[in-house]
Jmol script that loads the backbone (N, CA, C; Angstrom):
load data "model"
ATOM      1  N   UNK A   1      92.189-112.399 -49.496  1.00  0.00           N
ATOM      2  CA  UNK A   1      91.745-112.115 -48.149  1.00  0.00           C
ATOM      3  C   UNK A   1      92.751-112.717 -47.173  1.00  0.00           C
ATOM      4  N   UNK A   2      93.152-112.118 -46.220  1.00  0.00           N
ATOM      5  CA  UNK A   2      94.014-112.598 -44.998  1.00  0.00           C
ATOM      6  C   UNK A   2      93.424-113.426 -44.452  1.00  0.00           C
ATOM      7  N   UNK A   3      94.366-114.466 -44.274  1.00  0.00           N
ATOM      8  CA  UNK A   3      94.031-115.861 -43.658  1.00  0.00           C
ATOM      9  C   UNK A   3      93.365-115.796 -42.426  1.00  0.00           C
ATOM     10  N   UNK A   4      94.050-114.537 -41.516  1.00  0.00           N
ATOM     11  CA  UNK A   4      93.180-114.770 -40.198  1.00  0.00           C
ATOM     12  C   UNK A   4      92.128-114.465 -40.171  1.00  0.00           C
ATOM     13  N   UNK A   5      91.271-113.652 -41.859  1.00  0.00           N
ATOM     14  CA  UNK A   5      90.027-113.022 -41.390  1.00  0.00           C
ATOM     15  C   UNK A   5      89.219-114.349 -41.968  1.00  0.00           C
ATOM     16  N   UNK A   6      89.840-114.630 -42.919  1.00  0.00           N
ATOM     17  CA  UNK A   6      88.831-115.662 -43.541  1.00  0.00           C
ATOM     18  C   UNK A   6      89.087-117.115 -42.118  1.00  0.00           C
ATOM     19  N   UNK A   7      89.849-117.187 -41.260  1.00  0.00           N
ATOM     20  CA  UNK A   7      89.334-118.150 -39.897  1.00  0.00           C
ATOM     21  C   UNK A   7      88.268-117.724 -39.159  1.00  0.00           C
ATOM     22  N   UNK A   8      88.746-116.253 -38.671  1.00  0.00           N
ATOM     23  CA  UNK A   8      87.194-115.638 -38.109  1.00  0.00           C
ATOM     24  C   UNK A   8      86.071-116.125 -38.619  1.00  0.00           C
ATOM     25  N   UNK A   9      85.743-115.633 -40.054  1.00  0.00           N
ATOM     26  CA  UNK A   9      84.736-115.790 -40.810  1.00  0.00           C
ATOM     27  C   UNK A   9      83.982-117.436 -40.772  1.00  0.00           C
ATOM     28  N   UNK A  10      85.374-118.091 -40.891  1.00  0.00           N
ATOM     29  CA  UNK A  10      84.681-120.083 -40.639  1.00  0.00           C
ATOM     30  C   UNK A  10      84.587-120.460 -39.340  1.00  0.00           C
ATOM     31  N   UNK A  11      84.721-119.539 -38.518  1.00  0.00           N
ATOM     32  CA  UNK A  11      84.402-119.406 -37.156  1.00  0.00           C
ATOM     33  C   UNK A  11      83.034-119.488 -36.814  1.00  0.00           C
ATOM     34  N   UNK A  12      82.269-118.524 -37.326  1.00  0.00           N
ATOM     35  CA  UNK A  12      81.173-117.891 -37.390  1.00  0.00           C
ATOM     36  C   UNK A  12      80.477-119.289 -38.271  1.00  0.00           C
ATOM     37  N   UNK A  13      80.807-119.899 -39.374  1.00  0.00           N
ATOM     38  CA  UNK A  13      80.026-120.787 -40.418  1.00  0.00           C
ATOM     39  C   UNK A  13      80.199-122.175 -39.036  1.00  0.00           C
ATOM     40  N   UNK A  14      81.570-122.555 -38.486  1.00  0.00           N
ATOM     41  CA  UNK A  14      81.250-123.687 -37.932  1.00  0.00           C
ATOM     42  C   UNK A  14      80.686-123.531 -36.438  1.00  0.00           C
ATOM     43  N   UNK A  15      80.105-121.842 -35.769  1.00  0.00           N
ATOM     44  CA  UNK A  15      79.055-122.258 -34.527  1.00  0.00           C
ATOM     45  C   UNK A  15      78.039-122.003 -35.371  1.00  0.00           C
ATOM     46  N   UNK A  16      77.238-121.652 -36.478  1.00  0.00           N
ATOM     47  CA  UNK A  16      76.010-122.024 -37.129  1.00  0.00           C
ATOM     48  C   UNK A  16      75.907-123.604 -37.158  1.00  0.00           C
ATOM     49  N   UNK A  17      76.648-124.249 -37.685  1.00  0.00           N
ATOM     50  CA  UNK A  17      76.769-125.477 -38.279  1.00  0.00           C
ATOM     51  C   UNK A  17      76.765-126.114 -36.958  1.00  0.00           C
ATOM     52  N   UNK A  18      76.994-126.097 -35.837  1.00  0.00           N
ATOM     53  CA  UNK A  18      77.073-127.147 -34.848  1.00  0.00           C
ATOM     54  C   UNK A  18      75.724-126.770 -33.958  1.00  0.00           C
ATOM     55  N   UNK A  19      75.062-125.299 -34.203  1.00  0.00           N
ATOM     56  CA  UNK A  19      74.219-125.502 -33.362  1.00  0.00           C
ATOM     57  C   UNK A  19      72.952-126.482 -33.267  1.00  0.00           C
ATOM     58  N   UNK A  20      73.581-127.434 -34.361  1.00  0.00           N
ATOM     59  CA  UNK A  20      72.092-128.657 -34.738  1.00  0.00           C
ATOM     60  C   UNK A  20      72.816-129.594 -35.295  1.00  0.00           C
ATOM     61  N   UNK A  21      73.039-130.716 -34.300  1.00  0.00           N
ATOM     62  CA  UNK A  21      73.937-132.075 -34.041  1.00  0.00           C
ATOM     63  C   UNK A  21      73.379-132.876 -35.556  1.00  0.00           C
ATOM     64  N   UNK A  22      72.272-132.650 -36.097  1.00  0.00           N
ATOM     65  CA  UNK A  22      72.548-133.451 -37.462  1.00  0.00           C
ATOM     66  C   UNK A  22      73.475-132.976 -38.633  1.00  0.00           C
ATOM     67  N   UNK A  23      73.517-131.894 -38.205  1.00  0.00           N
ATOM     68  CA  UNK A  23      74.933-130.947 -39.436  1.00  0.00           C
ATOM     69  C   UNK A  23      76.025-131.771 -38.954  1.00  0.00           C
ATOM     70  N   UNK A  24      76.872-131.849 -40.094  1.00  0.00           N
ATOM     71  CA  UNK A  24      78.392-132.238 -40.008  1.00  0.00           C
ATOM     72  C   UNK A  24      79.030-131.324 -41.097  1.00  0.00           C
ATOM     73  N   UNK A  25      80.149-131.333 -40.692  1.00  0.00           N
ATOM     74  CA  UNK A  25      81.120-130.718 -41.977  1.00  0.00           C
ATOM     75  C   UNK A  25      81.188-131.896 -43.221  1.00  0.00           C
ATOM     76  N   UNK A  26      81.159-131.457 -44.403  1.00  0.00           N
ATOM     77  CA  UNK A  26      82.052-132.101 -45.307  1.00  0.00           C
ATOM     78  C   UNK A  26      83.210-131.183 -45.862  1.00  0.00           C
ATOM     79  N   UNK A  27      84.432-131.519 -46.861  1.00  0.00           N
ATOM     80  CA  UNK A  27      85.399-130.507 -47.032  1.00  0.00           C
ATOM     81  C   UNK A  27      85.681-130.248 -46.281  1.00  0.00           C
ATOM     82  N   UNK A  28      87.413-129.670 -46.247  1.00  0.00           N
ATOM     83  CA  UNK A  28      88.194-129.346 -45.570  1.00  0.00           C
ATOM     84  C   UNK A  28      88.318-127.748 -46.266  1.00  0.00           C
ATOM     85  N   UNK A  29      88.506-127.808 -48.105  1.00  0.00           N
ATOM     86  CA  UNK A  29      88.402-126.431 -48.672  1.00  0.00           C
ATOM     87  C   UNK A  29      87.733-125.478 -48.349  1.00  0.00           C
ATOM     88  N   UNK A  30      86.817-126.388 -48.879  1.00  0.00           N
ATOM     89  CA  UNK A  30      85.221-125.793 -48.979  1.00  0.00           C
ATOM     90  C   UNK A  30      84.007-126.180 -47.974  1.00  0.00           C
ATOM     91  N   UNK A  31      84.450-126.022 -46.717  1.00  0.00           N
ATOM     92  CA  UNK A  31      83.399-126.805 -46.203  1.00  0.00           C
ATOM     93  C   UNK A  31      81.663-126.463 -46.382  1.00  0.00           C
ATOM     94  N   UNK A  32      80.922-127.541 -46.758  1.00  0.00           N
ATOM     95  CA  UNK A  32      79.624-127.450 -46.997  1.00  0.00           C
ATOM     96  C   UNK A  32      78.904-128.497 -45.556  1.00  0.00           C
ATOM     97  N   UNK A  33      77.606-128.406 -45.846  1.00  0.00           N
ATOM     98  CA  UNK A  33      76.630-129.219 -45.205  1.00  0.00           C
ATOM     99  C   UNK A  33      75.982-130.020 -46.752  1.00  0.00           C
ATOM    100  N   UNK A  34      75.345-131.362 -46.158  1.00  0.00           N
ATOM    101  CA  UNK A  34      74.377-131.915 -47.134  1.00  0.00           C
ATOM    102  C   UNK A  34      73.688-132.789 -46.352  1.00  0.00           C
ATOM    103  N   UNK A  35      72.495-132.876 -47.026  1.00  0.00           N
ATOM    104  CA  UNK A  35      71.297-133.855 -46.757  1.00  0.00           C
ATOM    105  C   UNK A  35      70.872-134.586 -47.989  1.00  0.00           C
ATOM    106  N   UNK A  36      70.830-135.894 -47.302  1.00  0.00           N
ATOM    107  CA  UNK A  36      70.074-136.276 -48.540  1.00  0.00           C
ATOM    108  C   UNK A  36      70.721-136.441 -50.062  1.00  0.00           C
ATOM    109  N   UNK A  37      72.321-136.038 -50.164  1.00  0.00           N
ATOM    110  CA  UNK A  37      72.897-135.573 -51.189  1.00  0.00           C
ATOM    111  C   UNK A  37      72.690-133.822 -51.907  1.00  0.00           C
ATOM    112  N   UNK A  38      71.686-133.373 -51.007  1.00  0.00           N
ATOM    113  CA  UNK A  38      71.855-132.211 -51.503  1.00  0.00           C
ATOM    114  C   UNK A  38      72.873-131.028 -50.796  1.00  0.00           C
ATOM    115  N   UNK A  39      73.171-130.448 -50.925  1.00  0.00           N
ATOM    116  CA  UNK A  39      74.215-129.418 -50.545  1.00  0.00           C
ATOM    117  C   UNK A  39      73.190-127.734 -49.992  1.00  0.00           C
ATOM    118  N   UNK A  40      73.071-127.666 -48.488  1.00  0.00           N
ATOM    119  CA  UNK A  40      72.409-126.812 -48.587  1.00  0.00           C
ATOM    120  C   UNK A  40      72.864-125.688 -47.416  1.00  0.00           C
ATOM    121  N   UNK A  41      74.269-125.911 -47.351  1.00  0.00           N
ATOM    122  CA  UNK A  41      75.147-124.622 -46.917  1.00  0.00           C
ATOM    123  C   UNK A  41      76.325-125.271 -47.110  1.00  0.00           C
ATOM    124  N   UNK A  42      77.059-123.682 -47.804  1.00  0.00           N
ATOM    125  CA  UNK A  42      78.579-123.653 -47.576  1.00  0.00           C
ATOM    126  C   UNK A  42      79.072-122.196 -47.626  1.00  0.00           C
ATOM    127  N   UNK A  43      80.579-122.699 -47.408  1.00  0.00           N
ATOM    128  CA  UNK A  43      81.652-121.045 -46.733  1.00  0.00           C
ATOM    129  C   UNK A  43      82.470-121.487 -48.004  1.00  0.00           C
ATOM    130  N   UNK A  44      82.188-120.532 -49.104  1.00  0.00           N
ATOM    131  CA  UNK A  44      83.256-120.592 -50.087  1.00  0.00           C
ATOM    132  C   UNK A  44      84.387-119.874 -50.279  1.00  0.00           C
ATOM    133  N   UNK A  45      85.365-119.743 -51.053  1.00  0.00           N
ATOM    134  CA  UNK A  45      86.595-119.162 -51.368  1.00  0.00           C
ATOM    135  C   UNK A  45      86.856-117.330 -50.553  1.00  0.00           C
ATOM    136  N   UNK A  46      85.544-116.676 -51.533  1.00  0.00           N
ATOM    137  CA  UNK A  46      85.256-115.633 -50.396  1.00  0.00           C
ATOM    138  C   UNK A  46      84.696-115.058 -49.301  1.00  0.00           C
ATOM    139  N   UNK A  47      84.676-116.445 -48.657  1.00  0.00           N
ATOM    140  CA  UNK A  47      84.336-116.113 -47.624  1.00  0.00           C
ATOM    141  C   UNK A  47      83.130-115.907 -47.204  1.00  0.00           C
ATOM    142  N   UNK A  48      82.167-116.200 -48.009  1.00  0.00           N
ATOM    143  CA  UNK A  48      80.581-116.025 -48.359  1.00  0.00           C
ATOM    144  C   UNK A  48      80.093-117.147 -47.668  1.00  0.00           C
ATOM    145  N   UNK A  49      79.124-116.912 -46.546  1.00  0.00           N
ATOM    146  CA  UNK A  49      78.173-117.916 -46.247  1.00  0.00           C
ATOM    147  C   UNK A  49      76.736-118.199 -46.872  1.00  0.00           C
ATOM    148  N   UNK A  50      76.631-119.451 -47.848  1.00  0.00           N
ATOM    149  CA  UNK A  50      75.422-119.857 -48.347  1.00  0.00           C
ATOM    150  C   UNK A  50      74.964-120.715 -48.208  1.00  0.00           C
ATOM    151  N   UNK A  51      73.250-120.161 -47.756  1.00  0.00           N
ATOM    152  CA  UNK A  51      72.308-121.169 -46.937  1.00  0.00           C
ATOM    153  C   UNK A  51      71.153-121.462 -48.443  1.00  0.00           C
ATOM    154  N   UNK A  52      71.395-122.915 -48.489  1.00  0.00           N
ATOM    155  CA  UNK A  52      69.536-122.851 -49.192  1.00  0.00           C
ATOM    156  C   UNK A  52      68.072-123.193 -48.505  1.00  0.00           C
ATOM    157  N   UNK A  53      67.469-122.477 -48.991  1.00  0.00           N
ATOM    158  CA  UNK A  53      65.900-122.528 -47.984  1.00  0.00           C
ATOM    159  C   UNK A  53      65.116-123.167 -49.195  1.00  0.00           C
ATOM    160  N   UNK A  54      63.930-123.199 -48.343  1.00  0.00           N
ATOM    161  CA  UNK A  54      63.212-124.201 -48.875  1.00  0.00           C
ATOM    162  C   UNK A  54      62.214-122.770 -49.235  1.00  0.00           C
ATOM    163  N   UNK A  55      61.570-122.981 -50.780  1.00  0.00           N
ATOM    164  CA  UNK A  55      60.918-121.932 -51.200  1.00  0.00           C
ATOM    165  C   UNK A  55      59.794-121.190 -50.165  1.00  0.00           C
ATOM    166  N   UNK A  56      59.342-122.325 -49.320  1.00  0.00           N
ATOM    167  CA  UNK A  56      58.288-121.186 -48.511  1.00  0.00           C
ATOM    168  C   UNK A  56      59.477-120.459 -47.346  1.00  0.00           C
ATOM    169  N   UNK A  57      60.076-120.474 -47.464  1.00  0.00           N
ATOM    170  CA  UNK A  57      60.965-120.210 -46.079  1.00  0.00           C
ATOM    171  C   UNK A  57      61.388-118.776 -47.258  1.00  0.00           C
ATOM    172  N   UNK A  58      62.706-119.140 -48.367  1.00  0.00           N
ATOM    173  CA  UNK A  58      62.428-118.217 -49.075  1.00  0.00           C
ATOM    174  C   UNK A  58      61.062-116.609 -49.740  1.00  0.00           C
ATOM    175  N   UNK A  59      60.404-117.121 -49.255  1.00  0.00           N
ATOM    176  CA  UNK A  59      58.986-116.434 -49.923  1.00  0.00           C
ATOM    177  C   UNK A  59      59.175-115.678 -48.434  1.00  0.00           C
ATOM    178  N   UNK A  60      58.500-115.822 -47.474  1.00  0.00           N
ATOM    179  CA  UNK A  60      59.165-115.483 -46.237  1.00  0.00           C
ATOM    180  C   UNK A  60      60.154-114.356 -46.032  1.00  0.00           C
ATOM    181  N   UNK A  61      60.912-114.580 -46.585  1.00  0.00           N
ATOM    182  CA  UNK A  61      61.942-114.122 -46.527  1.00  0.00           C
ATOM    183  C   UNK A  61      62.204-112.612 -47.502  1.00  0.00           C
ATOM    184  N   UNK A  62      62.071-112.852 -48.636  1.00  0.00           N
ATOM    185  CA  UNK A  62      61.499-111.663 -49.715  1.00  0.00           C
ATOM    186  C   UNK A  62      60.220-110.643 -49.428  1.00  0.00           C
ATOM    187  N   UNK A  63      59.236-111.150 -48.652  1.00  0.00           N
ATOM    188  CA  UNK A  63      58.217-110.759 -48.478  1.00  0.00           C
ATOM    189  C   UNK A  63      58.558-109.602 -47.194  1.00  0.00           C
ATOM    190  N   UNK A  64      59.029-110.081 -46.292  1.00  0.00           N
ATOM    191  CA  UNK A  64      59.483-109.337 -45.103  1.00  0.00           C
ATOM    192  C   UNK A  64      60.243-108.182 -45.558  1.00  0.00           C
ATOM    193  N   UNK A  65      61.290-108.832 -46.234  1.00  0.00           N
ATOM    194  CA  UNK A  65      62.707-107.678 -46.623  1.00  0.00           C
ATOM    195  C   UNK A  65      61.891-106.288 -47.476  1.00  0.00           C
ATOM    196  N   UNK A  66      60.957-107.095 -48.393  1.00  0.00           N
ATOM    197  CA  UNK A  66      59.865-106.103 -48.932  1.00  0.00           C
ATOM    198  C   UNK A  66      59.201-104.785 -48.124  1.00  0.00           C
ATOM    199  N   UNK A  67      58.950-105.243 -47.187  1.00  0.00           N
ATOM    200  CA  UNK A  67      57.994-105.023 -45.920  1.00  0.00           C
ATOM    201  C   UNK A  67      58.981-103.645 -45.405  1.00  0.00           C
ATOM    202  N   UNK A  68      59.808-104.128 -45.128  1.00  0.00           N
ATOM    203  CA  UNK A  68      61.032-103.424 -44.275  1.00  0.00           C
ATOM    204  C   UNK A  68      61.618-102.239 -45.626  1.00  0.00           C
ATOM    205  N   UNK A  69      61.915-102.509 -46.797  1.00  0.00           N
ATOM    206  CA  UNK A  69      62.300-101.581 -47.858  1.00  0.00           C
ATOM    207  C   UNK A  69      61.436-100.644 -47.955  1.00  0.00           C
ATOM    208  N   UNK A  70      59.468-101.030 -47.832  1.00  0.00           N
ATOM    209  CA  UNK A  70      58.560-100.131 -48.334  1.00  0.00           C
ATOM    210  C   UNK A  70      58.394 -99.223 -47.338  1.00  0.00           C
ATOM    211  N   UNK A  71      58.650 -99.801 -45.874  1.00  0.00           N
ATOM    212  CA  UNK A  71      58.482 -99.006 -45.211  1.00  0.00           C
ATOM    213  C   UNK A  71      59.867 -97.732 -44.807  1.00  0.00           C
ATOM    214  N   UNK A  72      60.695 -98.195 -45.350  1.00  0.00           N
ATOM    215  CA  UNK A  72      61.906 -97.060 -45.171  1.00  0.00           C
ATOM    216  C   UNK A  72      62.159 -96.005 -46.690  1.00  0.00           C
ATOM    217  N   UNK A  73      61.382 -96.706 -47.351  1.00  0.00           N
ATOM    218  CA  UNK A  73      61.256 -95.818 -48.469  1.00  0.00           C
ATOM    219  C   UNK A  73      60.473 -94.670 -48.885  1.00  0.00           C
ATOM    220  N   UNK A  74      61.734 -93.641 -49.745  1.00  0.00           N
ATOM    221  CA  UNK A  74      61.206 -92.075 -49.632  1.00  0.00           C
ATOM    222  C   UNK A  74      60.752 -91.417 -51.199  1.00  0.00           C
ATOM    223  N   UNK A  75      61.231 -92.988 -51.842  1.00  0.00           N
ATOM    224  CA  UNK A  75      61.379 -92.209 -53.160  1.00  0.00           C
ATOM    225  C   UNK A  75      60.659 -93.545 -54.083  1.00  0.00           C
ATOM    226  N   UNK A  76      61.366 -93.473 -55.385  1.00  0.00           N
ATOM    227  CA  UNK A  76      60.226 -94.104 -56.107  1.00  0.00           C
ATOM    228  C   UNK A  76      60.211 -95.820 -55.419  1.00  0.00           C
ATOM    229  N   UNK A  77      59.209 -96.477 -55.668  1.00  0.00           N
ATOM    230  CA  UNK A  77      58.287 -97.868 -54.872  1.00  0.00           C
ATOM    231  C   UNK A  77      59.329 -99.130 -56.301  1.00  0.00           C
ATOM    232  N   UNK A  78      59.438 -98.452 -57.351  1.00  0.00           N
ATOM    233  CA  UNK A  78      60.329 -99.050 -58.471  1.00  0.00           C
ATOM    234  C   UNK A  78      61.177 -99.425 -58.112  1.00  0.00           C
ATOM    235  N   UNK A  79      62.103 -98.490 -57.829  1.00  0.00           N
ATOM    236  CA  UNK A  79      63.616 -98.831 -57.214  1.00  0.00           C
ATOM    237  C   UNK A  79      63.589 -99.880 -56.177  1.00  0.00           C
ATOM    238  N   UNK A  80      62.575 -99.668 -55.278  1.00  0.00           N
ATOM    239  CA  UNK A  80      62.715-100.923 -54.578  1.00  0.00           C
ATOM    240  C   UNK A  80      61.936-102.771 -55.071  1.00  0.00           C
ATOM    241  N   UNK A  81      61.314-102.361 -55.534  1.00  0.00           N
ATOM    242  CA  UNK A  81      60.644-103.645 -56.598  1.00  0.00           C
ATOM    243  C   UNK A  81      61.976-104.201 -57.345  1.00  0.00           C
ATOM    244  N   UNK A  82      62.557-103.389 -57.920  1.00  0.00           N
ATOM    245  CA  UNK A  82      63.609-103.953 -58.916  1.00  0.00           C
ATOM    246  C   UNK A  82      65.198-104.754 -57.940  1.00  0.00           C
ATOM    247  N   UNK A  83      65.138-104.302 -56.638  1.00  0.00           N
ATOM    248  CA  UNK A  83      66.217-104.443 -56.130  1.00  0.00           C
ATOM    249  C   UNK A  83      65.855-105.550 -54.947  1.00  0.00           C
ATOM    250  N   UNK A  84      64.602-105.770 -54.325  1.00  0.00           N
ATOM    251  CA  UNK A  84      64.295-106.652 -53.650  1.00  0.00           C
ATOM    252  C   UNK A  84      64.150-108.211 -54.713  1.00  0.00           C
ATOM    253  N   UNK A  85      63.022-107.856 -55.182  1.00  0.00           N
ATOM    254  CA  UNK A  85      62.177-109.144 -56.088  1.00  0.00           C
ATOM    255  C   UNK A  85      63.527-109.875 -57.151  1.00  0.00           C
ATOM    256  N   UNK A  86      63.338-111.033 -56.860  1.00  0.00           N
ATOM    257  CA  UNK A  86      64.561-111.444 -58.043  1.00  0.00           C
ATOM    258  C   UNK A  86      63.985-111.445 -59.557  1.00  0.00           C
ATOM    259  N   UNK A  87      65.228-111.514 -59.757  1.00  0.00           N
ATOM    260  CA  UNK A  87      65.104-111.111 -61.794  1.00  0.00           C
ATOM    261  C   UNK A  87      64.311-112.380 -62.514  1.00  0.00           C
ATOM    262  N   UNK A  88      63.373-112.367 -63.504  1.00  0.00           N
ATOM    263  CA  UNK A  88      63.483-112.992 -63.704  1.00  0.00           C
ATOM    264  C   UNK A  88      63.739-113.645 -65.125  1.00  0.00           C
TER     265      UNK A  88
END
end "model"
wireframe off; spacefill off
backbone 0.3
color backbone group
């Protein structure tokens, strides 16, 4: 990936990250967030921003996207079960 897109991109990860003065960067590579010792965002190699939620926030989150798939859906209710819900 071109360097200037992947700056854009940590552009975007460090005004998430500052809009809440207890975030700090760690890494210079890889920059992540942590609490507590846990690690619960980072901007990795490709450029991927990953957030971890806390399972009800998660649940939330699946449930809606659900919501939004069933209702745009024309065809089988499967296809979308299999592609929302994680594997397990």
């Amino acid at each position: 990936m071109p360097l200037r897109m992947r700056e854009e991109k940590l552009k975007v990860y460090d005004a998430l990250v500052t809009k809440c003065s207890r975030f700090k960067h760690n890494d210079k590579t890889m920059p992540y967030t942590s609490a507590n010792g846990y690690m619960f965002s980072l901007f990795n190699k490709a450029c991927e921003i990953g957030i971890r939620f806390s399972k009800e926030v998660q649940e939330k989150f699946l449930t809606r996207r659900l919501e939004i798939r069933l209702s745009l859906a024309t065809s089988s209710s499967l296809y979308i079960f299999r592609n929302v819900l994680p594997q397990a």
